[in-house]
N, C-alpha and C positions, 0 to 999 in steps of 0.2 A: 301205137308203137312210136317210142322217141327217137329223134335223129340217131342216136347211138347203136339203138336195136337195125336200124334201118341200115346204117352203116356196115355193122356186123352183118348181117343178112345179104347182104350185095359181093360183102368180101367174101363171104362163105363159097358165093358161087362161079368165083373166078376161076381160071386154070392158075397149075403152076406159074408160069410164066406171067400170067397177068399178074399176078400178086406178088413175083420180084419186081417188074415194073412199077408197080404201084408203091412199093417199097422205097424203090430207088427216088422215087418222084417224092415221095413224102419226106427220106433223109436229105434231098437236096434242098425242099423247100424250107426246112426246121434249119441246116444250115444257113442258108441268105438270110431266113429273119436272126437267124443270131449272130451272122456279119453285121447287119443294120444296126442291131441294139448298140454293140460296141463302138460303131462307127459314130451314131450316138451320144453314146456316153462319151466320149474325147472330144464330139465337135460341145456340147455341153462344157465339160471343162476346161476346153480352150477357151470358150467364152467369157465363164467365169474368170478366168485367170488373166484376159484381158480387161476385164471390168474393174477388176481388182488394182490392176496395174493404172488402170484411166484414171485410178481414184474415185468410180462412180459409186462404189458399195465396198466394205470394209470385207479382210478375209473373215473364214467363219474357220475358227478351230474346233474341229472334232476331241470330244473329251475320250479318251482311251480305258476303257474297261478292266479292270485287273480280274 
């Protein structure tokens, strides 16, 4: 049986209520990793745009798609 099966199999046999908590627990964790990402992605482009600014590496222009 793969993690998956096993995972299902476990939730199957929770209560009600364990499985809103486990819910709650899972939509909190999906939210932080996706404050982190973003948090991220701006300390990245602060970076870059600092670098940019030092003169250390040249901007990079994105070509725009029609």
């Amino acid at each position: 049986m793969g993690k998956i099966e096993e995972a299902g199999s476990g939730l199957r046999k929770l209560s009600h209520g364990q499985l809103r908590k486990t819910r709650e627990s899972l939509d909190d964790f999906i939210k932080k990793q996706s404050q982190l990402t973003v948090e991220f992605g701006s300390l990245i482009q602060r970076s870059q745009h600092d670098d940019i600014a030092a003169g250390k590496v040249a901007p990079v222009h994105e070509l725009k798609r029609s």
